[in-house]
Structure formats: structure tokens, C-alpha cells
VEXTOR-940317 format. One record per residue (C-alpha): x, y, z. Coordinates in steps of 0.1 Angstrom, whole numbers, plus 5000, padded with zeros to 4 digits. Layout:
XYZ...
//
This chain:
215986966113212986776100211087016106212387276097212487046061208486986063207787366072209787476040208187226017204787356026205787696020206787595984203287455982201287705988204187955968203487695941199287725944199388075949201588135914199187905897195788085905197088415897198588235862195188105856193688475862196088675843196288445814192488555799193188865803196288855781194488625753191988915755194489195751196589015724193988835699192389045673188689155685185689045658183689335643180289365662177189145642174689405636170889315629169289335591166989655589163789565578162689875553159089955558156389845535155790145504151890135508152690215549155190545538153190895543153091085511156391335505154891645520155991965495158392195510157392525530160292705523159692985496160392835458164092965443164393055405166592815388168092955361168092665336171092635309169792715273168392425257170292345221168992445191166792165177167792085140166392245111163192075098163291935063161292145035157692055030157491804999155291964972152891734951152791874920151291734888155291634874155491394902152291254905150591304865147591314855144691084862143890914831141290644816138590594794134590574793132990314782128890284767127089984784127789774752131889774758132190084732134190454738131690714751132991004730131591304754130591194783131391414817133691284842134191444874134991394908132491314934134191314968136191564965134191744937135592034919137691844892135891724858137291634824134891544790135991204769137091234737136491094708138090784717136290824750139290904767139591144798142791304820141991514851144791714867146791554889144891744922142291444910144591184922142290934947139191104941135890924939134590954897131290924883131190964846127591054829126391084796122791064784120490864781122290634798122590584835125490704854128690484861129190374894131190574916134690454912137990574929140790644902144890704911147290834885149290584869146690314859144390314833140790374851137890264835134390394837130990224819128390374819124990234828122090064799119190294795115690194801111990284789108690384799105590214782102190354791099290484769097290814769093490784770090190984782088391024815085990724797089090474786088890544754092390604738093590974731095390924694097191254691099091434717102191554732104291384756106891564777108991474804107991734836110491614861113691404864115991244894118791074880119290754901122590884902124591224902126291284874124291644854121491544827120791914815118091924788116191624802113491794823111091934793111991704765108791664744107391464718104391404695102891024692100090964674098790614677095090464673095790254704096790594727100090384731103590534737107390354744109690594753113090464751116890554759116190694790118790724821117590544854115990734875112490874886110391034862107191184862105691264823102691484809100491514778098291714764096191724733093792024716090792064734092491894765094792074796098091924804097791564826100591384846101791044851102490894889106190894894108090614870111190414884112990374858115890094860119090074839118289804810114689784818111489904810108690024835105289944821101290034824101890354827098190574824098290934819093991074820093491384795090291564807088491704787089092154789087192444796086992744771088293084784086793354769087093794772088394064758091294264758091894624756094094964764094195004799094695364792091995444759089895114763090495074722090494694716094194574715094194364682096294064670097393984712098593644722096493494749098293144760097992914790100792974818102992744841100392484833103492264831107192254848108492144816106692444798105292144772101592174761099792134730097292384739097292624710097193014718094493254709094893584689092593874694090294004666089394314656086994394682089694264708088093944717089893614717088593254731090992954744090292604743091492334764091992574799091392324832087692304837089192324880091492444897093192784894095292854860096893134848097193304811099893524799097993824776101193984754101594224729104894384713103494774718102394664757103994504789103194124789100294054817099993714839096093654847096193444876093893284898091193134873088892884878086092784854084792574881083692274862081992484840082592424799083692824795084693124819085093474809087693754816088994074805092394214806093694544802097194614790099794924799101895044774105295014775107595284785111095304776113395164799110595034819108994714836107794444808105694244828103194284858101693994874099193934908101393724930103993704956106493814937108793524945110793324916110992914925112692634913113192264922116192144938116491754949112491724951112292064972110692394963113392664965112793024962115593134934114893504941112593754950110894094936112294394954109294574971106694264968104794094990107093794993110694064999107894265026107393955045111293895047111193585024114993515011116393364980117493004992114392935017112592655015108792665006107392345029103792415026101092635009098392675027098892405046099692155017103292015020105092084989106091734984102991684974102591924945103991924914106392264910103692424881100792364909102992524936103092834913099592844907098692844944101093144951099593344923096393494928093893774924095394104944094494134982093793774989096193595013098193285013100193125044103493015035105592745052109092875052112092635064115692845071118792725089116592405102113392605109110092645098107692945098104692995089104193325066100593495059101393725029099093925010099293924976099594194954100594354918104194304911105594474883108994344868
//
């Protein structure tokens, strides 16, 4: 009986041990199968660096048309706005003398941008058109220098004064020293120190007389200034360039009169060789200005006429005229330091209609523009129009000589000369010069 007892209770046992183990087993499992399983922890992406990405390559594929939607229309722009002289005005103001006083006259225009210019009135006031508006004005009235270039607006009251005048004090005397009492003075050239216009100034002339040889010539505008005299018996002499500064006067200046040369001839009909009575025989372009006090000669009876005070060197020209006769220019003379030279002229008839002047030259007109020699025009069919010269060239040198150097009367001397003799001709055009040989020749004009 016992043992039957012990043999079931060990049977429990391992009953009991065996349900255990397979509970310890089975109970993971089910935990497993019933709890909620957490969502996977993934790693962070690390992006690659930009500088280590390959360029985008473009795409291989063939390119499709887009058709892009219509862009809107872009508003209307607003009207241009019109300056016009009601909304801006006029440019008003006055001119004033050195001394504080209205300049009743003077010019006023613009500089930068030119085109507009207005006079003063009586009260020395001025109104440019309203185009004026911020333009740089110089205002100039002689003698006195110009006002400084001043920028005037519309809607003040702009104010321009003018500059003080200056003077030149010099005397006149002989190749000795000895004072020259009598002569005439004339201004040959002019640069204004400024920009306003001073017509009438080149050429101004006047007699002094004076034991002394003295001369003051007063209320002139600044500027450069070169003068001559002349006297009877002596050819026209210049000063050296004057500076002449406003409110001041430039002193010692010297101007030498040598003493002339007598020129001497006859003149006659070119066609009947009968003396051509009562002509005018009369120095030439011995001057820019066209001021000498050389006295012209008159033919006699017999033809024959004889002028004093010609230059005893270098070449000169005369102009021979008569009212029944074309005027001649005889150029290329040179008494060569002799006291008296001799030449005889013959004169053409005029013809109705015709030429009234013949000349041995170029044929080229000149004038003087800011210290340069400028060819104004040219004769058709003469020398200078044969060698292709052009109104608006510059002459830079004469036979060699730079014109800078030469007064404008001498340059026209050295282009005139006997027919079929050569000058050489330094020409400047569009930034270029060329030297010209032309032969010179009758020109009839």
C-alpha cells in the first residue's frame, strides 16, 4: 500500500515538473504574440557633401515645344512730360559793368550748350528762352573783359559782371632810338582771354602824335594783342604779343619803324601801251588789320607814279587800280635793302560782266581762326583748287616756316609771287599733314 502511495506521489512530481517547463516555454511566446511590436529604429542618412555631387548632366532626349500661356498685357506707359517754356520760364538776370552799373548792350549767350543768346537792355537786363534753362552764360561787351562763365536756372535773378579793362603803354621810335612823333597805331590781332565775340576790334586804328613817341591805349578787353604803326616815309612795324590783364596795364611796349624804300615805274594799257593817267598805286596786305599811314601814289600824265615808305626787304605787294581797268595785285617785290626799286604794270580793260581783278598767286583766300591760318576759299581753276587745296584746311607751313610763326599779312605775302615760281605748302586735314608744291600762276577773279 505504501508503495503504491510513494510510486503515485512521484508521478505527481514529475506531472508537476513536466507542466512547469513547458509553462516557462510557452509563456514567451505568448508575451510575444500578445504585446504590441515597436517600429524598427532606422539609421540617420548622412546627405553627401554639395562640392562632392557631379554636375546635373542635360538631358539626351530630344527638346519638346512648350507652348507658354500668353503673358498679360503690361500697363500703358504714362505720356512723356513736355518742358515747355510755360512750365519752366524764361531765364532772366541782368549785366553788370565792372564798377556795379547796368551794361545796357552787352551779349549774353550760352556757352555749354551754345545756340541761345539774348542782348541787355537798357537797364542791362536779359531773358533767354526757357531751352536756356542750366546752361553755362558768358556775357561780353567791349572793351571790357568777359564775365566769367556762370550757370543760370530760370526762376532766380542771375547776375553777370563783366570784367575791368586794361591798357597798353609803349612808345614808337626809329631803328636809332630816337622817338617817331607822328604815326598811326592799329590793333593787327586780338584773342580775347575769354569767348564772348569782340567784332570791330581787330583793325581799330588811331593817330598819336607825341614828341616823346609815347602812346597809352586804354579800355581794352583782356586778352593777347599784337599792335602796329606806321608813319610817312616808314612801312608798317609790329609789337611782340601784349598780355593784357583785366584792370591792368601792360607796359614798355617798343614798336621799331624802319625807315622805307621808294617804289617807282610806270603804268600803262596792256592793250595800246598809252600811259594810264590819274591810277592809284597803294601798298597791299602790308597789314592784317589793313591800317597804314602809307599814302598812295597817283599816276601823272606820262603814267609814272613813285611810292614812299614800301619795305626796303622782304616781298610786298601793291594794288595798281583804275575805274576804266580791272584792279592788278603786283606781288613778290623786294627792293632788297635798296632806298628805291622800279616796276611797271600793265592794265586790262574791263569787260562787261567780267573779272575785276587778276593777281600772281595761289589763288587761295585765308583768314585766322584761334591763331591758325585757315583757307576760307579757293579760286576755281587756280593753282591752289589744281592742287586739291579745300576751303577749311589748315596752312601749317610755307615753305617750311610754321605758320605760328608769321603774322597772317606775311603768310599772304609768301603765297603771292611772280608767275611760275613754286611754293610748298603744309596742309593739315582730318588730323593730317601734307606737304603741297604748287606753282603759282595768274588768277583772275
Amino acid at each position: 500500500m505504501a508503495d503504491i502511495r510513494t510510486a503515485g506521489a512521484q508521478r505527481r512530481a514529475w506531472l508537476s515538473a513536466a507542466l512547469l517547463s513547458v509553462a516557462l516555454l510557452v509563456m514567451p511566446l505568448l508575451v510575444w504574440l500578445l504585446l504590441p511590436r515597436p517600429s524598427p529604429v532606422m539609421p540617420a542618412r548622412r546627405e553627401p557633401a554639395v562640392a562632392l555631387l557631379p554636375p546635373p548632366q542635360p538631358e539626351l532626349t530630344a527638346p519638346r515645344e512648350v507652348e507658354a500661356p500668353p503673358a498679360p498685357p503690361a500697363p500703358p506707359a504714362p505720356p512723356p512730360r513736355e518742358i515747355t517754356a510755360a512750365s519752366v520760364g524764361p531765364v532772366r538776370g541782368v549785366v553788370l559793368d565792372p564798377e556795379g552799373h547796368p551794361s545796357a548792350g552787352a551779349v549774353v549767350s550760352c556757352r555749354e550748350p551754345p545756340g541761345n543768346s539774348a542782348s541787355a537792355d537798357a537797364e542791362g537786363r536779359f531773358e533767354l528762352p526757357a531751352e536756356a534753362d542750366g546752361c553755362t552764360a558768358i556775357a561780353a561787351q567791349p572793351p571790357y573783359g568777359d564775365a566769367e562763365p556762370t550757370r543760370v536756372a530760370a526762376g532766380r535773378d542771375n547776375v553777370l559782371r563783366l570784367l575791368a579793362a586794361g591798357a597798353i603803354v609803349g612808345e614808337v621810335v626809329d631803328p636809332s632810338g630816337r622817338p617817331v612823333e607822328a604815326y598811326l597805331l592799329a590793333i593787327e590781332s586780338f584773342t580775347p582771354a575769354g569767348s564772348g565775340a569782340h567784332a570791330g576790334v581787330n583793325g581799330r586804328a588811331r593817330k598819336v602824335s607825341d614828341p616823346g613817341g609815347a602812346f597809352r591805349w586804354d579800355a581794352l578787353a583782356p586778352g593777347r594783342y599784337v599792335l602796329t604803326a606806321s608813319s610817312a616815309g616808314r612801312p608798317p612795324a609790329r609789337s611782340r604779343a601784349v598780355d593784357v590783364e583785366a584792370g591792368r596795364a601792360a607796359e614798355r611796349v617798343r614798336i621799331v619803324l624802319p625807315q622805307g624804300a621808294t617804289l617807282r615805274g610806270r603804268v600803262v594799257d596792256a592793250a595800246s601801251r598809252a600811259p594810264v593817267v590819274e591810277a592809284q598805286v597803294e601798298l597791299d596786305s602790308a597789314t592784317s588789320s589793313g591800317a597804314n599811314a602809307i599814302s598812295l601814289a597817283l599816276t601823272d600824265a606820262n603814267g609814272d607814279y613813285e611810292l614812299e615808305g614800301v619795305p626796303a626787304s622782304g616781298p610786298f605787294s601793291v594794288r595798281v587800280r583804275h575805274q576804266q581797268y580791272m584792279a592788278k595785285i603786283v606781288s613778290g617785290l623786294d627792293a632788297r635793302g635798296a632806298q628805291s626799286t622800279r616796276v611797271d604794270v600793265e592794265l586790262r580793260q574791263l569787260d562787261d560782266g567780267g573779272a575785276r581783278e587778276e593777281l600772281t598767286g595761289i589763288g587761295a583766300m585765308l583768314s585766322l581762326s584761334s591763331g591758325r591760318v585757315i583757307i576760307a576759299g579757293v579760286v576755281e581753276g587756280g593753282p591752289a583748287a589744281s592742287a586739291g587745296l579745300l576751303a577749311g584746311d589748315v596752312i601749317a607751313r610755307i615753305d617750311g616756316r610754321p605758320t605760328t610763326e608769321l603774322p597772317l599779312a606775311d603768310c599772304i605775302q609768301r603765297l603771292r609771287g611772280p608767275a611760275g615760281t613754286v611754293v610748298t605748302v603744309g596742309v593739315e586735314r582730318e588730323g593730317r599733314t601734307l606737304d603741297v608744291t604748287i606753282r603759282r600762276d595768274v588768277v583772275v577773279r
